[in-house]
C-alpha positions in Angstrom: -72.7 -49.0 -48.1 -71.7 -48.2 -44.4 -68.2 -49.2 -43.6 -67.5 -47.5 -40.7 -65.9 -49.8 -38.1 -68.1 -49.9 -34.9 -68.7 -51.4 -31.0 -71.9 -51.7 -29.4 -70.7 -51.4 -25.4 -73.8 -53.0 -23.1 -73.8 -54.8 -20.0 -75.6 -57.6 -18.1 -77.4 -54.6 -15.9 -77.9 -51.3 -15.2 -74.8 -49.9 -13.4 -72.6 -52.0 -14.2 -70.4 -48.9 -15.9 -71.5 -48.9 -19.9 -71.6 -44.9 -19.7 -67.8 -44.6 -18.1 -66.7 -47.1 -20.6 -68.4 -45.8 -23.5 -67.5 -42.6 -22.7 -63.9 -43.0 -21.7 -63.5 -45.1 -25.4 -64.7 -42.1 -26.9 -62.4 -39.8 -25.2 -59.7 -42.4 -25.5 -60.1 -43.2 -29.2 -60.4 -39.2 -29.8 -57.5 -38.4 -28.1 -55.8 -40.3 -30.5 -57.1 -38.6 -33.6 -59.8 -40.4 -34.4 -63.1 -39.1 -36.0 -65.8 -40.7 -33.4 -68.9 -41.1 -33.8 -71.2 -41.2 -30.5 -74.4 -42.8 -30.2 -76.7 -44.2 -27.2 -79.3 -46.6 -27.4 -83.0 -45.7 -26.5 -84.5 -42.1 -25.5 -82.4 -41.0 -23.2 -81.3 -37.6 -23.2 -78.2 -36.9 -20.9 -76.0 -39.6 -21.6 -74.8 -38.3 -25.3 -73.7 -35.0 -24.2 -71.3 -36.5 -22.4 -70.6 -38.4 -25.4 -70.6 -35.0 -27.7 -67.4 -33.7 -25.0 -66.1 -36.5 -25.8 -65.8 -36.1 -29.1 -66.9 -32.7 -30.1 -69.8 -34.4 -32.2 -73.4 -34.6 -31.5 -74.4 -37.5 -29.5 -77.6 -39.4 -31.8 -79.8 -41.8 -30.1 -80.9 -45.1 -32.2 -84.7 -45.6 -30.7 -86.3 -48.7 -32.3 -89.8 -48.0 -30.8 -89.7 -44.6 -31.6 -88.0 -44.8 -34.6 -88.8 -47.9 -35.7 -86.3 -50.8 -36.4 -85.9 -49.6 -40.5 -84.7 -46.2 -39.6 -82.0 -47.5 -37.1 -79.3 -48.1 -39.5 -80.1 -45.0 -41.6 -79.8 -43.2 -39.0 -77.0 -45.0 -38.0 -75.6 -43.8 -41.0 -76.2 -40.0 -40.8 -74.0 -40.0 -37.6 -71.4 -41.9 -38.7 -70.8 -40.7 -41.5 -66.8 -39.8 -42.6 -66.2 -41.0 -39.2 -63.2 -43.4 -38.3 -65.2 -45.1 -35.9 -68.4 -45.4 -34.3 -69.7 -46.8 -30.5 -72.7 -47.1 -29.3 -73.7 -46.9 -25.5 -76.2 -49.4 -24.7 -79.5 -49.4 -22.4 -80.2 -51.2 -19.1 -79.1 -54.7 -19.8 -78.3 -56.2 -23.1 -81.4 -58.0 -23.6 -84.0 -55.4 -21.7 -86.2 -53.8 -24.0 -89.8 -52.3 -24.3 -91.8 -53.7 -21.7 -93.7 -56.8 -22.6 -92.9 -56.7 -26.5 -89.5 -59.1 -26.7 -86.6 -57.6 -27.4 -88.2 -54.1 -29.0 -85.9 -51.3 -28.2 -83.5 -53.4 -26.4 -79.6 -53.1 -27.1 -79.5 -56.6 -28.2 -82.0 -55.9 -31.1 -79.3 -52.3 -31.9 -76.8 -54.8 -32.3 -78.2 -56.9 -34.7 -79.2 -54.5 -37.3 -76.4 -52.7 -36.7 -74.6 -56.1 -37.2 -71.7 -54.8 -34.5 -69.6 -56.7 -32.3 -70.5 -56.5 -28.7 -68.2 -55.6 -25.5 -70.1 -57.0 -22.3 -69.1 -54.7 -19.2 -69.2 -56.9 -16.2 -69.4 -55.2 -12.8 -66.9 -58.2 -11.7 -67.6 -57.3 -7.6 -68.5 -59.9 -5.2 -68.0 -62.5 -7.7 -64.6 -64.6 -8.8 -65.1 -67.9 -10.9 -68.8 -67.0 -11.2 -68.3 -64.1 -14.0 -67.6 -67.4 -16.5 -70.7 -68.5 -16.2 -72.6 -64.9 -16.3 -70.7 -64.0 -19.6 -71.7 -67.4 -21.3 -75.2 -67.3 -20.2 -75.3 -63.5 -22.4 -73.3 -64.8 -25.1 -75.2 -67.9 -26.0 -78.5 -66.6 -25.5 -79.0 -65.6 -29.0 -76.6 -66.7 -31.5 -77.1 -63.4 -34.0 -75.8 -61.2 -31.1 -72.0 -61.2 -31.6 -69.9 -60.8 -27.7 -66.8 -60.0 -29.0 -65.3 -59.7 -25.9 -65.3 -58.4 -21.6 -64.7 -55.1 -20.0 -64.5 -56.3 -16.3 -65.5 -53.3 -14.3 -64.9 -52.7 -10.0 -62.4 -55.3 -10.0 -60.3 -55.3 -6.3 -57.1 -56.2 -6.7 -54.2 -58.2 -8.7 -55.3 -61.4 -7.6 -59.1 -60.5 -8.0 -58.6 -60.0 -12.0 -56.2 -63.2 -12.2 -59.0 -64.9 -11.0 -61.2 -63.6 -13.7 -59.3 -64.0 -16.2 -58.6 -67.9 -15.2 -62.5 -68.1 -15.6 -62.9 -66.2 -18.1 -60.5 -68.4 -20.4 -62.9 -70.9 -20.0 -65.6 -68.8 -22.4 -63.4 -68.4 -25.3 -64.2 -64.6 -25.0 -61.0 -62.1 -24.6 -61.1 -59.6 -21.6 -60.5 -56.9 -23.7 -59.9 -54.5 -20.4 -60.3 -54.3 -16.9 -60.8 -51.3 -14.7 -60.2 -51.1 -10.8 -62.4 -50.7 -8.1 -62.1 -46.9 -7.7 -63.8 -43.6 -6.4 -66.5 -42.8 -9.1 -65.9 -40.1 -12.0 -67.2 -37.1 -10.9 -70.8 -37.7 -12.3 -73.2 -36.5 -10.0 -77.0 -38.0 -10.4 -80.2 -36.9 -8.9 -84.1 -37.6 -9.8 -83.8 -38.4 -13.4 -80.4 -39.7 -14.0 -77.3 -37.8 -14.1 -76.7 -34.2 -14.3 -76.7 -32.9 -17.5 -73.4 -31.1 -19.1 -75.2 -27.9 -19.9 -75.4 -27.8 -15.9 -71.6 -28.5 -15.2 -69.5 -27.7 -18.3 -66.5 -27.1 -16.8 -66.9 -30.1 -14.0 -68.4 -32.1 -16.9 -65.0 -31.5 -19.4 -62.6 -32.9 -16.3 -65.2 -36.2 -15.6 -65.1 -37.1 -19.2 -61.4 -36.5 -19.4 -60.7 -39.0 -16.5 -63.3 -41.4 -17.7 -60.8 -41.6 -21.1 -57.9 -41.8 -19.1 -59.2 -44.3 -17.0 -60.4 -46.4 -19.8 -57.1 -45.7 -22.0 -55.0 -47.4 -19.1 -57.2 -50.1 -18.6 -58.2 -51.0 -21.8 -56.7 -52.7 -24.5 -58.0 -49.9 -27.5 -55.6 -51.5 -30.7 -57.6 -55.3 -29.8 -61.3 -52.7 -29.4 -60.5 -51.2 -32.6 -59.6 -54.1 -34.3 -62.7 -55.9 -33.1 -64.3 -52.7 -34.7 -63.0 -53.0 -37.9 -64.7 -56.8 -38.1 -68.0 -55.4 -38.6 -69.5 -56.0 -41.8 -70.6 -53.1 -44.2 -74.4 -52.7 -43.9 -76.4 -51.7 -46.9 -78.4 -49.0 -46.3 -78.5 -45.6 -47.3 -78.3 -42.9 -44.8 -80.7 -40.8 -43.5 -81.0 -37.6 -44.8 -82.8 -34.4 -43.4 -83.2 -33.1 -46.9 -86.7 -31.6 -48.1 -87.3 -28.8 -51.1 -88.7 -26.3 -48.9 -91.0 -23.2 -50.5 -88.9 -20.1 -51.5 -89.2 -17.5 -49.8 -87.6 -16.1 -46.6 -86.1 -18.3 -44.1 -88.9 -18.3 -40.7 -86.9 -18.0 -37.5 -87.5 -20.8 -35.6 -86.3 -20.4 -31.8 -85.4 -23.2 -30.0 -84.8 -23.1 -26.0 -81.5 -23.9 -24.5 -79.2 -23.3 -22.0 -78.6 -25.2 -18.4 -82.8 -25.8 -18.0 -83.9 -27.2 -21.4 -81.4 -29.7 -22.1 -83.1 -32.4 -24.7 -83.0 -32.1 -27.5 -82.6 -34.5 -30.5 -80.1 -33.4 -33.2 -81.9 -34.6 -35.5 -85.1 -31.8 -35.2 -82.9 -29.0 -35.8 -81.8 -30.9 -38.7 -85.3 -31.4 -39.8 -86.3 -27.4 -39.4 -83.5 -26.5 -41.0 -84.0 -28.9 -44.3 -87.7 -27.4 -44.2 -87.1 -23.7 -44.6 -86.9 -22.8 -41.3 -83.7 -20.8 -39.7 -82.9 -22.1 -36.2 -81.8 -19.6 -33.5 -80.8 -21.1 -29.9 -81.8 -19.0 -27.0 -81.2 -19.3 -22.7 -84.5 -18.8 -20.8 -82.3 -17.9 -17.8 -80.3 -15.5 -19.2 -82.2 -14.2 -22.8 -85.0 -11.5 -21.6 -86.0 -11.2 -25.7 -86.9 -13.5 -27.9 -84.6 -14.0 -31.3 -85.2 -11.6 -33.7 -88.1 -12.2 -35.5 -89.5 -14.9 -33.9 -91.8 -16.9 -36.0 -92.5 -19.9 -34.2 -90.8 -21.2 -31.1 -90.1 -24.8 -30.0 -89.5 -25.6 -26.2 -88.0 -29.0 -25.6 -87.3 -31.0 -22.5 -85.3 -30.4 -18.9 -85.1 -29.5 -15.7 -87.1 -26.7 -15.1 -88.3 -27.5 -11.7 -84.4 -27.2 -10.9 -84.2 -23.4 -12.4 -88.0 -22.2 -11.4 -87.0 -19.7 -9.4 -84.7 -18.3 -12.1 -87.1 -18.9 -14.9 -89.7 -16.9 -12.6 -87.2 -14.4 -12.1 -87.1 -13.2 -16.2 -89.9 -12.1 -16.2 -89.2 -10.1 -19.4 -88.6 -13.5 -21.5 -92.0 -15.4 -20.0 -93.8 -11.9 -21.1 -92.4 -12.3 -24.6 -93.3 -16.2 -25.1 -96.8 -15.6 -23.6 -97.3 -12.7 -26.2 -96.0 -15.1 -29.2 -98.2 -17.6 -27.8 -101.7 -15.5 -27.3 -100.4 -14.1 -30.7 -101.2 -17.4 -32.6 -97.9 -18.5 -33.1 -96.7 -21.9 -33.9 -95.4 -23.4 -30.1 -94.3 -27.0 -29.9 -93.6 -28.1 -26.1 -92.5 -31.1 -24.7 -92.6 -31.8 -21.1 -90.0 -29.5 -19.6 -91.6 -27.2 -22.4 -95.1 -27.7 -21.1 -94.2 -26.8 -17.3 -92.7 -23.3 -18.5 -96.1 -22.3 -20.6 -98.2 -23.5 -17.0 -99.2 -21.1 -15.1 -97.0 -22.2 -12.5 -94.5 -24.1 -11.4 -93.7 -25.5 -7.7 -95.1 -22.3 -6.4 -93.3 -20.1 -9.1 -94.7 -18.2 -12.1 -94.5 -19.5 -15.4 -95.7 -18.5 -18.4 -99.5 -18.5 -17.9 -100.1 -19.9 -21.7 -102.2 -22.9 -20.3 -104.8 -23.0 -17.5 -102.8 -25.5 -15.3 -100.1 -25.7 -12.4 -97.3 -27.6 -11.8 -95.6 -29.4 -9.2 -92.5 -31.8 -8.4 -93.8 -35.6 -7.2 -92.2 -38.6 -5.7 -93.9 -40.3 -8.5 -91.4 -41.0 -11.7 -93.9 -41.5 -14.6 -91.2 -43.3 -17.8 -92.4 -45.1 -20.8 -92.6 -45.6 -24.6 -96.2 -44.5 -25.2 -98.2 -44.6 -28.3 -100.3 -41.4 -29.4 -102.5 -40.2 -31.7 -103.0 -36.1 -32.5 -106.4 -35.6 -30.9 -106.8 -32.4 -33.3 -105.6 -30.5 -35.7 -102.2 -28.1 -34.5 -99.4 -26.8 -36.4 -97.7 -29.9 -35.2 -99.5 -32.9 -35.9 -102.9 -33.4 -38.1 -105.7 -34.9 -36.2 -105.1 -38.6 -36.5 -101.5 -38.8 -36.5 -100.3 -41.4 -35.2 -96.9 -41.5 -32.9 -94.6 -43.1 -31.0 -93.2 -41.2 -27.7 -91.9 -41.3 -24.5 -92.8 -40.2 -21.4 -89.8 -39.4 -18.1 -90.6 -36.8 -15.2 -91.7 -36.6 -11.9 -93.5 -33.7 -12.3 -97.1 -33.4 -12.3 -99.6 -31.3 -14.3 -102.8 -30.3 -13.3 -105.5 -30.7 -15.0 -103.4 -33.0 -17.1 -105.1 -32.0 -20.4 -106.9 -29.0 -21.7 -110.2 -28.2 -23.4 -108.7 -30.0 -26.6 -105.8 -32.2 -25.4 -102.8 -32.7 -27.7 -102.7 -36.4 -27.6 -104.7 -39.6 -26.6 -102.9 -42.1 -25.5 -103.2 -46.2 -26.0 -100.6 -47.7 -24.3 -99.7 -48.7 -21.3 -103.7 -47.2 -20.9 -106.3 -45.1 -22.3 -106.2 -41.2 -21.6 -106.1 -37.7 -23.1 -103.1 -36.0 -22.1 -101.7 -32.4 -23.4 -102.9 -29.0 -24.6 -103.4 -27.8 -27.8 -105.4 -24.1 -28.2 -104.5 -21.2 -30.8 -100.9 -22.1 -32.2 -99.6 -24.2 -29.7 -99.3 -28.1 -29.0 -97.8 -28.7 -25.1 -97.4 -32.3 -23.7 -95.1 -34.5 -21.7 -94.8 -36.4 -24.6 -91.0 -36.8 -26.2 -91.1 -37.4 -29.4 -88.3 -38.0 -32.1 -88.7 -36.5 -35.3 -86.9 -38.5 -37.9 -89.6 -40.6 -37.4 -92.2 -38.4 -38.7 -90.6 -35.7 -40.6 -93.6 -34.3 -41.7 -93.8 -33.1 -38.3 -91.4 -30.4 -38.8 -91.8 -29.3 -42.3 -96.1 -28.9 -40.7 -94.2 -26.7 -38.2 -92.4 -24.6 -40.3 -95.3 -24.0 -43.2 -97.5 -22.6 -40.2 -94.4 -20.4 -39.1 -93.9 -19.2 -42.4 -97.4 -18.6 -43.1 -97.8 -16.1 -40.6 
């Protein structure tokens, strides 16, 4: 059984201020010695490391496309677990989901098998009396989604919020807090979102700390809590990692880090480690050797095309992962991962693994996709089938190799990707916990070199 008392913060909208209000309750509700668990709806990537400095956990996405809706409660589970409390950041607006297929995905959907109480962040500018009729529309749309009560966000002055709260008493629903109209947190954005911490760690530790101070005087957190503590206990076991790997020694398993490869599920280290495998982190821009004995290496997504000329710059590093790589060497790549094995990027050296360049483009490509392994790799069996998602605006060309990694079926049909001697490069994201056979694959081919 899964006790753990929990909020589900979403919003009419995108930017109406779910990550400064999920954020700051996380900050808030640590600060006062709780255990907090942090998770975020859907694939994104950035948004729960502000929620790990928030609470010195990691951040855990619940993805119901890529996941699938059974896992999302397991999984749930895994993070929460011993935890005083758990809230969940929710995505675009409350009922916005996978395009075209209902509420798939959406925060709504989170919410319900989750079977968590709701906080509706209203972005109460330009509007007075109106905000009564916006939160009842969201509330009664679908009676098994529980608003349990109203953050009103950018609100102007003392008589702007009595106004709001006149209305609002009309709806039954409690304003549970209300922030002012203010200069923004110090959370810059740029091409794919906002700027992850790994970039700013110092910058990013003072935003998150005024996002919980904000929140903490603007919130009522004993009437949150206790609206927490009114979700019911869920039945379902937790997810677990665990796998009886072969004895033997422990393959080292690199996985890139630092400031230019900044997603990363927790949930795939978790799943190398439970399959034998020993993970190492290592920085790109600052590492010119791989870990010691490097068995297979794993290169997840970023920002690369920010750090190209520094990534160009060690050469010492790119000469070690194209040696692994031509060595036959297991190499899984995702998107930011698949722009440092090109030959080039925006006019900078790469790697050189794969035949192709790369290049920044006005064009933002984002969406779930479903795959299926084109051919055999020490990733994915020909035939597996996956669910992904796809966010850059780069663009790689030729977009697949001799023998692509995947081929697509939705939103249309292509090949996309790379797969030759030990390595499987795409701009697909991917989440593991889905397919854990995934990982223990990976770390059999590692170990049987």
């Amino acid at each position: 059984m899964v006790s753990t008392p929990r909020l589900v913060i979403a919003a009419p909208a995108s930017n109406s201020g779910k990550t400064t209000v999920a954020t700051g309750l996380m900050a808030a509700f640590a600060a006062r010695g709780l255990a907090v668990s942090p998770h975020k709806v859907g694939p994104d990537y950035i948004d729960p490391g502000y929620h790990s400095l928030a609470t010195g956990r990691p951040g855990r996405n619940l993805d119901a496309y890529m996941c699938g809706t059974d896992l999302i409660a397991p999984l749930f589970a895994h993070g929460s677990a011993g935890c005083d409390l758990a809230v969940v950041e929710g995505v675009m607006g409350l009922y916005d989901g996978a395009s075209g297929q209902g509420e798939l995905a959406s925060t709504a959907q989170v919410a319900k098998l989750l079977r968590a109480p709701v906080v509706l962040v209203v972005d109460a500018s330009s509007q007075s009396r109106s905000v009564a009729a916006l939160v009842h529309g969201f509330a009664s749309w679908d009676p098994q989604v529980r608003i349990g009560g109203v953050i009103l966000n950018k609100v102007a002055s003392d008589r702007h919020e009595a106004l709001l709260r006149d209305a609002l008493d009309e709806s039954g629903l409690p304003v549970l807090g209300v922030l002012r109209r203010a200069p923004q947190v110090a959370t810059p954005s740029r091409h794919l979102g906002l700027v992850p911490v790994a970039e700013r760690q110092g910058d990013a530790v003072d935003a998150v700390r005024a996002m919980g101070e904000r929140v903490r005087a603007g919130c009522d957190l004993d009437a949150l809590m206790a609206l927490a503590r009114t979700a019911p206990a869920l039945a379902d076991e937790a997810w677990e990692p665990a796998y009886a790997p072969a004895e033997g020694p422990r393959p080292v398993v690199a996985v890139a880090g630092g400031a230019a490869f900044t997603f990363a599920y927790a949930e795939h280290a978790e799943l190398l480690t439970a399959a034998g495998a020993e993970v190492v982190v290592f920085d790109p821009l600052r590492d010119e050797k791989l870990p010691a004995g490097t068995a297979g290496l794993v290169i997840g997504g970023g920002f690369p095309e920010m750090y190209a000329p520094e990534l160009a710059a060690n050469e010492p590093l790119r000469r070690a992962v194209t040696e692994l790589a031509l060595s036959g060497a297991p190499v899984a790549a995702e998107c930011a991962g698949l722009l440092y094995l090109a030959r080039e990027l925006d006019g900078k050296p790469m790697c050189g693994v794969l035949d192709a360049t790369a290049r920044m483009s006005e064009r933002l490509t984002l969406g779930y996709r479903q795959a299926v392994a084109v051919s055999d790799s020490p990733l994915a069996a020909a035939g597996t089938r996956m669910r992904g998602h796809e966010f850059h605006r780069t663009v790689l060309e030729p977009g697949a190799g001799p023998v692509p990694a995947w081929g697509m079926h939705q939103p249309e049909r292509r090949v996309e990707g790379y797969v030759q001697r030990g390595v499987h490069a795409s701009y697909l994201h991917t989440h593991w916990a889905a397919s854990p056979e995934v990982a223990r694959r990976f770390v059999e081919h590692c170990r049987a070199r």
